[in-house]
C-alpha positions in Angstrom: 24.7 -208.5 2.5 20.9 -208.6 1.8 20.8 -212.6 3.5 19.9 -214.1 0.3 21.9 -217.0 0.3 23.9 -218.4 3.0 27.5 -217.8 3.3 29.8 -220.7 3.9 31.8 -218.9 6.8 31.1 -215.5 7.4 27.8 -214.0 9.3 26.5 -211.2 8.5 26.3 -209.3 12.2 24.0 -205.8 12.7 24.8 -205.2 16.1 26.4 -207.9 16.8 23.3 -210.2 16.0 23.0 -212.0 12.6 21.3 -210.7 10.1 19.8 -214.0 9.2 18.2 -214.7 12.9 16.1 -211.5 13.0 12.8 -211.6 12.7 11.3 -210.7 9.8 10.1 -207.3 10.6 13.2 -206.4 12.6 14.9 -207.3 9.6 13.1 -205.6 7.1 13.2 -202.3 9.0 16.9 -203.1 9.2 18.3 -203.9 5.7 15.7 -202.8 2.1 17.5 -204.6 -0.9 16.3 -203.5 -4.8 17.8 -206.4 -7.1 18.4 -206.0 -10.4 15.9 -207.5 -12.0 13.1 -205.5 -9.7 11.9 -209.1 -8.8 8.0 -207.7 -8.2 5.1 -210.3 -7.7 3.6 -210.1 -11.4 0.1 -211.5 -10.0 -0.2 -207.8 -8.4 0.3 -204.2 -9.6 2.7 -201.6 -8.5 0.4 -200.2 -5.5 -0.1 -203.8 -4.2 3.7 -204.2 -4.9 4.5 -201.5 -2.4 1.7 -201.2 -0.1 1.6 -205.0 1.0 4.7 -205.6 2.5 3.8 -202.7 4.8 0.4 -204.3 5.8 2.2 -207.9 6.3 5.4 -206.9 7.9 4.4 -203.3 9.3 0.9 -204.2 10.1 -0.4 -201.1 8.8 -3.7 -200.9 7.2 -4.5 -201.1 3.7 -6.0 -197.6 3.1 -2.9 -196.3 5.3 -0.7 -198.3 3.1 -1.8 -197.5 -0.2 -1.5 -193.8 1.1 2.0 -193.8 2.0 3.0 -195.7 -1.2 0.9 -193.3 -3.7 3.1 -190.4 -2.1 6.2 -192.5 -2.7 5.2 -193.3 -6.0 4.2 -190.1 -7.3 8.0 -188.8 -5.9 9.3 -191.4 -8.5 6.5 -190.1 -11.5 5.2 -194.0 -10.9 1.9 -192.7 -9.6 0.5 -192.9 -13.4 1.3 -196.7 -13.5 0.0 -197.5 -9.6 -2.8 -200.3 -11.2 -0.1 -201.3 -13.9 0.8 -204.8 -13.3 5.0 -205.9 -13.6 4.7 -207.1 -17.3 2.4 -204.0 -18.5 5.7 -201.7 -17.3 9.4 -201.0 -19.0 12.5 -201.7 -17.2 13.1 -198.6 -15.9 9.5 -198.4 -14.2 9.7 -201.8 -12.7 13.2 -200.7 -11.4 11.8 -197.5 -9.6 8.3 -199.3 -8.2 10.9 -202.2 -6.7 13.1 -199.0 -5.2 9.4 -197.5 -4.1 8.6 -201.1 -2.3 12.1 -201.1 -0.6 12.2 -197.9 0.6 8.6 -197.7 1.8 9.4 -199.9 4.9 11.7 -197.1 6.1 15.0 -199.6 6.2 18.0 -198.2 7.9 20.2 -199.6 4.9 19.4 -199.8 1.5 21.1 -202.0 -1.0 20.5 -201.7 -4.8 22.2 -203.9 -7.7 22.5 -202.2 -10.3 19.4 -199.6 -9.5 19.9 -197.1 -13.1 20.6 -200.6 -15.4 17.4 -199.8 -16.8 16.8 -196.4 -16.8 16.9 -193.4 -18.9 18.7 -190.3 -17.9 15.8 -188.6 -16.8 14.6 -191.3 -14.8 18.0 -192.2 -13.7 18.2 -188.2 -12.1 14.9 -188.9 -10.3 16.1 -191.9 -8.5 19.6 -190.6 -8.1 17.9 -187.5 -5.9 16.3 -189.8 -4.2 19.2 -191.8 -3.1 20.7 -188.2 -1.8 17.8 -187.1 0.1 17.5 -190.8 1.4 21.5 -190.7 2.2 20.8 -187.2 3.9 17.8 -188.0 6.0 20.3 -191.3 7.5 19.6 -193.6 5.9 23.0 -196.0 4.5 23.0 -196.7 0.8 25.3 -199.1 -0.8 25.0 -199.7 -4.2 26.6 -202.0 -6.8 27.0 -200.8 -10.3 29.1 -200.3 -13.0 27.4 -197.1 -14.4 30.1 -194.7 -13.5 28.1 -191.5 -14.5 25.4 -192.2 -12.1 27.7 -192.9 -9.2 29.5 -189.5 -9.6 25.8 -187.5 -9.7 25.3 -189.2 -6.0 28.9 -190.5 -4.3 31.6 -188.6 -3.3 33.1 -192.5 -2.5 33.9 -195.0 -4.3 35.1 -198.4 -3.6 36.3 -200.7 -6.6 36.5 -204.0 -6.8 37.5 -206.9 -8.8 37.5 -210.3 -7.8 36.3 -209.4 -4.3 39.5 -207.7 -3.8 39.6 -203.6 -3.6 41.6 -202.5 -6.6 40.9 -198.4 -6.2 38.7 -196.1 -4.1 37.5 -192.6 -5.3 37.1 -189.3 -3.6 35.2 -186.7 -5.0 32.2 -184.1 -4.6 29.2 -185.3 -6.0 27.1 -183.9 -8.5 23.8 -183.1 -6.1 25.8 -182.0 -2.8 26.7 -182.9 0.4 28.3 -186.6 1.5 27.0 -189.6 0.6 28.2 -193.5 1.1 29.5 -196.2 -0.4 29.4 -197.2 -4.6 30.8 -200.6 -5.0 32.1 -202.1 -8.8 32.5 -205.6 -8.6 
């Protein structure tokens, strides 16, 4: 779904246009993917992390970058760590400055591997309200993770699957309020 490889016979379509042919500023403003493994530039820190994909692909200017992504940042308690570089953070901080970077291009979808693999509880809360209030504002989430306790604070549905094949789906209120999307189990 994020266009990171190339699929043998299916298209990804948005709109009936492929994913893959937009260009790229159409497309990030289209689809925000958080991998797993955060997968930030380690040659810069967190703020450069976040605030340069909006000057290259946005055009924005530094200063009005760097604002945007402090306040985005600070929302995930990452503003201590702004001039931290990749390998000077824990899992769970890279994790949430990737999610900052993402979600700072203001993406109508946002896809997340495994977004609370590496964090703590507390940490795991923080993004997880930040998922609702994304989910709230419009914005589609779909997530894929096997951590059922943080799908249940933020879904109220569930689709499992195993082999690519839907084996259950699961309705339910979630723990922070109203409707949310999609959780995915592969």
């Amino acid at each position: 779904m994020a266009g990171l490889e190339k699929t043998a016979h299916d298209k990804i379509l948005y709109f009936g246009r492929p994913l893959a042919s937009l260009p790229p500023k159409e497309r990030a403003r289209t689809a925000g993917f958080v991998h797993q493994a955060a997968a930030l530039f380690p040659h810069m820190t967190v703020l450069e992390n976040c605030a340069r994909p909006m000057q290259v692909l946005l055009s924005m200017t530094r200063a009005g970058a760097e604002t945007a992504a402090l306040r985005l940042l600070q929302s995930l308690g990452m503003e201590p760590f702004a001039s931290s570089y990749p390998f000077e953070l824990s899992g769970g901080q890279q994790q949430r400055a990737a999610a900052a970077r993402a979600l700072l291009l203001d993406p109508k979808y946002l896809l997340l591997d495994e977004p609370s693999s590496a964090l703590d509880p507390e940490n795991g809360m923080l993004l997880a309200k930040l998922l609702w209030n994304q989910r709230n504002s419009g914005k589609g989430i779909i997530v894929s993770s096997q951590d059922m306790a943080f799908a249940k604070q933020v879904y109220d549905r569930a689709v499992f699957l195993e082999d690519g094949q839907v084996v259950e789906t699961w309705d339910g209120p979630p723990a922070l309020g109203s409707r949310t999307d999609m959780f995915l189990r592969s």
